[in-house]
C-alpha positions as CSV (number, residue, x, y, z in Angstrom):
1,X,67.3,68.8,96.0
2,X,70.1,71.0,94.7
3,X,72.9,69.4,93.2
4,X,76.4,69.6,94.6
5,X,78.7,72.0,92.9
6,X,81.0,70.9,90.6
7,X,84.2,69.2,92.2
8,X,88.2,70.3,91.3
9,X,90.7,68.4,93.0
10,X,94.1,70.5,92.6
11,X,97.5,69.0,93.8
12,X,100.1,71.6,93.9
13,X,102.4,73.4,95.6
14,X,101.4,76.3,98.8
15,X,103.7,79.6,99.6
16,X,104.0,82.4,101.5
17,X,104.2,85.5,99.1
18,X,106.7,87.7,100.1
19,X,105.8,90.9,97.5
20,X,107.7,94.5,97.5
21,X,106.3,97.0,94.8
22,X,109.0,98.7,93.2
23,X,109.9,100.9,90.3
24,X,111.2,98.4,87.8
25,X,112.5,95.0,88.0
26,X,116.4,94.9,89.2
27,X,119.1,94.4,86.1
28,X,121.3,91.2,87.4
29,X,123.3,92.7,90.0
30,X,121.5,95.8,90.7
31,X,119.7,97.2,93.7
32,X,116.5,98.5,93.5
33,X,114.5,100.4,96.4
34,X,111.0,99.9,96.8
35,X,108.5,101.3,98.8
36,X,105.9,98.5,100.2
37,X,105.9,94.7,101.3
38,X,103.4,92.6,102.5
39,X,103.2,89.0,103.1
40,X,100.1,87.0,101.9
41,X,99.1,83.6,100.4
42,X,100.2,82.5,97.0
43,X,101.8,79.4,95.3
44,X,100.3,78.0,91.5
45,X,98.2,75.1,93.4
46,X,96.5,77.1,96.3
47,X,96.2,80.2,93.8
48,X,94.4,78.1,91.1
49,X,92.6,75.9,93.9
50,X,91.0,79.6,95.2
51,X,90.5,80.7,91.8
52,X,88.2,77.1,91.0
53,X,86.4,78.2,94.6
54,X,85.8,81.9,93.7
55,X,84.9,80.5,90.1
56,X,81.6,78.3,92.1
57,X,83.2,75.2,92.0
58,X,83.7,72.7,95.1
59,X,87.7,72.4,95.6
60,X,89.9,70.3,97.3
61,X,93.7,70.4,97.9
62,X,96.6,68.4,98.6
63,X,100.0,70.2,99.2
64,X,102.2,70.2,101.5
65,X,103.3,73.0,104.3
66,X,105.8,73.6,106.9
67,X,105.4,73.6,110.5
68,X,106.4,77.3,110.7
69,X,105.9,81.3,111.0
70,X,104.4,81.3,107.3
71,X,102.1,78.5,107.6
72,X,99.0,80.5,108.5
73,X,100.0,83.5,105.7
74,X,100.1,80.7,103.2
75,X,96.6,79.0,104.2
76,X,94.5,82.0,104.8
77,X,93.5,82.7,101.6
78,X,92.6,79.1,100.8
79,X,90.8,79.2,104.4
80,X,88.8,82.1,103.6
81,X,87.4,80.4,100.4
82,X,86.3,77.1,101.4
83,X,88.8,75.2,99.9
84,X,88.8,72.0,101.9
85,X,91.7,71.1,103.2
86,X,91.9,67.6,104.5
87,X,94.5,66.3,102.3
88,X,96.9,68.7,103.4
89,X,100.4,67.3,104.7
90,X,102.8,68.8,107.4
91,X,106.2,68.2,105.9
92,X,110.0,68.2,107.7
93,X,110.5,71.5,105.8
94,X,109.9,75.4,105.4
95,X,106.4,76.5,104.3
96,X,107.4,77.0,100.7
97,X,108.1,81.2,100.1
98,X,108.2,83.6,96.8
99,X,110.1,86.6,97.2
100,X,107.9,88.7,94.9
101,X,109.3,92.1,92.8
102,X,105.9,94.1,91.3
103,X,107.2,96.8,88.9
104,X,105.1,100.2,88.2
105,X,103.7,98.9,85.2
106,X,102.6,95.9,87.0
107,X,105.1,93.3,85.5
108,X,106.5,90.8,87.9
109,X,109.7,89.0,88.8
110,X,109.3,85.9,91.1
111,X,112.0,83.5,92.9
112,X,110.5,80.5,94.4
113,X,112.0,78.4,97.5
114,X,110.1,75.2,97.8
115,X,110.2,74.0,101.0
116,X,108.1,71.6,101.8
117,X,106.5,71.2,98.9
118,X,108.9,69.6,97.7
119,X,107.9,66.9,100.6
120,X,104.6,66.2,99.1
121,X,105.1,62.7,97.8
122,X,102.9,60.0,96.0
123,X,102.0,58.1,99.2
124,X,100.2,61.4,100.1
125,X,98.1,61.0,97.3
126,X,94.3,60.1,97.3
127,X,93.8,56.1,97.0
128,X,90.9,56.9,94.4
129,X,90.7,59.9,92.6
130,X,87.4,59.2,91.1
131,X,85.1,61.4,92.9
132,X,86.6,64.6,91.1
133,X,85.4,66.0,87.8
134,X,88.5,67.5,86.8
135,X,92.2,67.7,88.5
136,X,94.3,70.4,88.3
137,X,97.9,70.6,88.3
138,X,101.2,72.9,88.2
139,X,104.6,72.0,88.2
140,X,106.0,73.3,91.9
141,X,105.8,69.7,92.7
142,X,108.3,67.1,91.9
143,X,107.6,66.0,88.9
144,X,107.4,62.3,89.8
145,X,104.5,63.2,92.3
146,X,102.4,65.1,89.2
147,X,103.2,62.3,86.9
148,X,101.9,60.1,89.3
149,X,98.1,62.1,90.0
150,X,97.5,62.4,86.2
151,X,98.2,58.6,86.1
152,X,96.1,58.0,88.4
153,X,93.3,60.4,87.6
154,X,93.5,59.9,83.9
155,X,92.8,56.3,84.8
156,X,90.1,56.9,86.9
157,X,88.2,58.9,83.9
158,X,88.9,62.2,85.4
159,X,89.4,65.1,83.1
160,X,93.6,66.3,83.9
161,X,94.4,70.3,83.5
162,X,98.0,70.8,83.3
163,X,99.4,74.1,83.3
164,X,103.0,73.5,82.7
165,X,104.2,76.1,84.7
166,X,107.0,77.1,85.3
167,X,108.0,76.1,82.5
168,X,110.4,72.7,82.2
169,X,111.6,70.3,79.2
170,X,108.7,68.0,77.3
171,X,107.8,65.4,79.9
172,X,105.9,62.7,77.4
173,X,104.5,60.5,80.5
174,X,102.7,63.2,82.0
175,X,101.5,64.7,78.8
176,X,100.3,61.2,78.0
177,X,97.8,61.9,80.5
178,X,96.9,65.0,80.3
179,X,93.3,66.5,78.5
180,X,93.7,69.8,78.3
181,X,97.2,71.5,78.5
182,X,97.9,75.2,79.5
183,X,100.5,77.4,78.7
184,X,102.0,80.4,78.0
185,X,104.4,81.3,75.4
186,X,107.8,80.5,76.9
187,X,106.3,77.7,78.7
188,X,104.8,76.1,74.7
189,X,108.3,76.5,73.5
190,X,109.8,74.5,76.8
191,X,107.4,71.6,76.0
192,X,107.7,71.4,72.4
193,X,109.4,68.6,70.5
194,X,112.8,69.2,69.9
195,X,112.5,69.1,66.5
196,X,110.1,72.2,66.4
197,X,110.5,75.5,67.1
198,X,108.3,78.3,68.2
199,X,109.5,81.5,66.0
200,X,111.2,84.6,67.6
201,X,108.1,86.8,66.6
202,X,105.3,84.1,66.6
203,X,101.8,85.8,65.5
204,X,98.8,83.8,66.2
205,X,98.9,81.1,63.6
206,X,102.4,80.0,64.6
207,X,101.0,80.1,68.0
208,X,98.0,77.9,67.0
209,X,100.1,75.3,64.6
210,X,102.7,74.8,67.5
211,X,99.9,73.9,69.8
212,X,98.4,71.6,67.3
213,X,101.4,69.8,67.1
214,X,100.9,68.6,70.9
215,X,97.6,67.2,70.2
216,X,97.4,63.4,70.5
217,X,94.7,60.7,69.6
218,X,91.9,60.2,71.9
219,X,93.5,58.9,75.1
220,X,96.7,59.2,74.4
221,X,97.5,63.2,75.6
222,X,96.5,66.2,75.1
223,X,92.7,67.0,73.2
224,X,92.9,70.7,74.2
225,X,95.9,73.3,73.8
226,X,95.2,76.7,75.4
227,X,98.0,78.9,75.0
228,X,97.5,82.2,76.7
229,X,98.6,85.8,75.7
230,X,98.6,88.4,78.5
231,X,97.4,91.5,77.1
232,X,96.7,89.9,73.7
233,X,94.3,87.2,74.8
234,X,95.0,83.7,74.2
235,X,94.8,81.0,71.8
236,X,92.6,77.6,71.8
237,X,93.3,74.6,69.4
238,X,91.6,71.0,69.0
239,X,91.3,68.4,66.5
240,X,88.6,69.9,65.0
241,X,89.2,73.8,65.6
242,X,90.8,76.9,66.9
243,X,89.3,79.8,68.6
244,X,91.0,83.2,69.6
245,X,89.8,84.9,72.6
246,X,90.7,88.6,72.6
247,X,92.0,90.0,75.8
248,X,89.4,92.7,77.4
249,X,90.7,95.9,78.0
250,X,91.4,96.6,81.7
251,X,94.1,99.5,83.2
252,X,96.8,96.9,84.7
253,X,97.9,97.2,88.2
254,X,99.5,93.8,89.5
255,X,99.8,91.0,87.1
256,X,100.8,88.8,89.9
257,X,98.4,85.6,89.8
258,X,96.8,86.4,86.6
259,X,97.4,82.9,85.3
260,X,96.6,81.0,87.7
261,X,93.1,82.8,88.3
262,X,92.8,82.2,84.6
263,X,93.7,78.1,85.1
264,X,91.6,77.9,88.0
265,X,88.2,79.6,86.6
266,X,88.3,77.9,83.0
267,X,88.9,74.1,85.3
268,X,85.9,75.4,87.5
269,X,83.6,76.6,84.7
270,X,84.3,73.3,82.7
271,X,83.4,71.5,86.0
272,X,80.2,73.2,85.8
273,X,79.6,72.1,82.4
274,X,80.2,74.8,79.9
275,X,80.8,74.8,76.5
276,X,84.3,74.9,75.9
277,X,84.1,78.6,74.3
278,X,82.2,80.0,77.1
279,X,84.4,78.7,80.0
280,X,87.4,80.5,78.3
281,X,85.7,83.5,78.3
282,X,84.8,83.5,81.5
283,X,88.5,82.6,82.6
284,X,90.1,85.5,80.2
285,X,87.6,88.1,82.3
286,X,88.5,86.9,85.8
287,X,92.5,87.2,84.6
288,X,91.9,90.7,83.3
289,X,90.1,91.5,86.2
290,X,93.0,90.1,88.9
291,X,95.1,92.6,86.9
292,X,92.8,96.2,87.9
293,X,93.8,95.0,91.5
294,X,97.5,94.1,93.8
295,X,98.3,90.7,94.9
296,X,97.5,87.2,93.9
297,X,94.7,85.3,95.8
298,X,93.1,88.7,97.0
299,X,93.0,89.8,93.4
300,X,91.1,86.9,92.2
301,X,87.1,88.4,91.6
302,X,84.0,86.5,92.1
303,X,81.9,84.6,90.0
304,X,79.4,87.5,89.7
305,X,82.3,90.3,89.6
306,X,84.0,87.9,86.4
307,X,80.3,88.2,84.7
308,X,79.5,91.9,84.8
309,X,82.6,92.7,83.1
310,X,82.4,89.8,80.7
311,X,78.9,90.5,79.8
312,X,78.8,94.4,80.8
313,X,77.2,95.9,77.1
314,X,79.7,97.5,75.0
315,X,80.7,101.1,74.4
């Protein structure tokens, strides 16, 4: 018989992108003209929860969505990659939207209304969270209601993924229960102790002893820091060691949902049971990848796609 694939269970927030591609991202009180918009599927937890599903694993997610025009633009994506969706909630509230600015040289500015997944509260929450291998979460949900799942899953014996993004203050409770912990620059400095401080101009090792400095004892947080790099890779620490993944080299066109195809391919690949070196591999190609193409879900390569350019013999 063949066994089941790997399940991620990711509770986090859904959205309706709202992107227009323009030359450069608007200085504060400017007006910029751009020449395309399109509206299409997006938000940290359905973008990670199709990256896991693209990345072979089984997904589940709970969030919460509107009653609205932009509830079918937010679930598509998720639809059309077999996430299941049985734990999704239909809140008093707007499908959450991101009014998305892509500039020529694919950076990206994004402003976030909630909506209703703001509404996603703890009674909405699996009774058991034991079935999963490994939960995933984001912070586009109130932060009571991610507290609360990596409670509950850490006391289950699940494996918790937090990518602390967007980036908010230290938040020890949830860190307490939390395995492996994701971030990028700005969002390491944000959940550093007060007392340290991430220099202006931090090179790798900075990057690496600032991350060891969030690792706890067994049990009691965080076992794995990855801290990613964009174009310059990213950076790994644990107890015992630190590994550097370079960043491959890809011609950037949208770096819209980069990171969360990154967070959901390295929880996937772990699901499966890779080494810990292997999966982050596999999660830096599927981010460079998302990069050579627009948007944020559509972006996010297959499994097979993410391993010919990982593996493709070099030049």
């Amino acid at each position: 018989m063949t066994a089941s694939p790997p399940q991620v269970l990711v509770i986090g927030s859904v959205n309706a992108d709202l992107t227009v591609q323009a030359p450069r991202i608007p200085r504060p009180g400017e007006t910029v003209l751009g020449d395309h918009a399109q509206v299409s599927p997006g938000g940290k937890g359905a973008n990670q929860a199709v990256a896991a599903a693209q990345a072979g694993a089984h997904v589940t997610l709970i969030a919460a969505v509107g009653d609205d025009p932009f509830r079918a633009p937010a679930l598509e994506g998720l639809q059309a990659a077999g996430v299941h969706l049985n734990g999704l909630t239909t809140a008093p509230a707007p499908t959450g939207l991101a009014l998305i600015t892509v500039a020529g040289d694919g950076e990206n500015a994004i402003t976030v209304a909630s909506g209703a997944n703001l509404h996603l509260a703890a009674t909405h929450l699996p009774a058991d969270l034991g079935a999963a291998h490994t939960l995933l979460l984001q912070q586009e949900l109130t932060p009571e209601v991610t507290r609360e799942a990596a409670r509950r899953a850490h006391a289950a014996g699940v494996r918790v993924l937090l990518n602390a993004a967007p980036a908010r203050g230290a938040d020890p409770d949830l860190l307490a229960h939390t395995h492996h912990l994701i971030v990028n620059e700005h969002e390491l400095a944000a959940v550093l102790p007060a007392t340290a401080h991430l220099p202006r101009q931090a090179g790798s090792a900075d990057i690496a002893a600032a991350a060891r400095s969030l690792l706890a004892p067994a049990g009691q947080g965080p076992d794995t820091v990855t801290v990613t790099l964009g174009a310059h890779g990213s950076v790994t620490v644990t107890a015992a060691h630190t590994h550097i993944q370079p960043a491959l080299n890809v011609t950037v066109v949208d770096t819209t949902g980069a990171g969360d195809t990154y967070c959901g391919t390295l929880a996937a690949r772990l699901a499966h049971g890779e080494g810990l070196e292997r999966a982050l591999a596999v999660a830096g190609a599927a981010a460079a990848l998302a990069c050579t193409r627009p948007g944020a879900q559509a972006a996010m390569p297959p499994l097979a796609d993410t391993l010919a350019l990982l593996d493709r013999p070099a030049r």
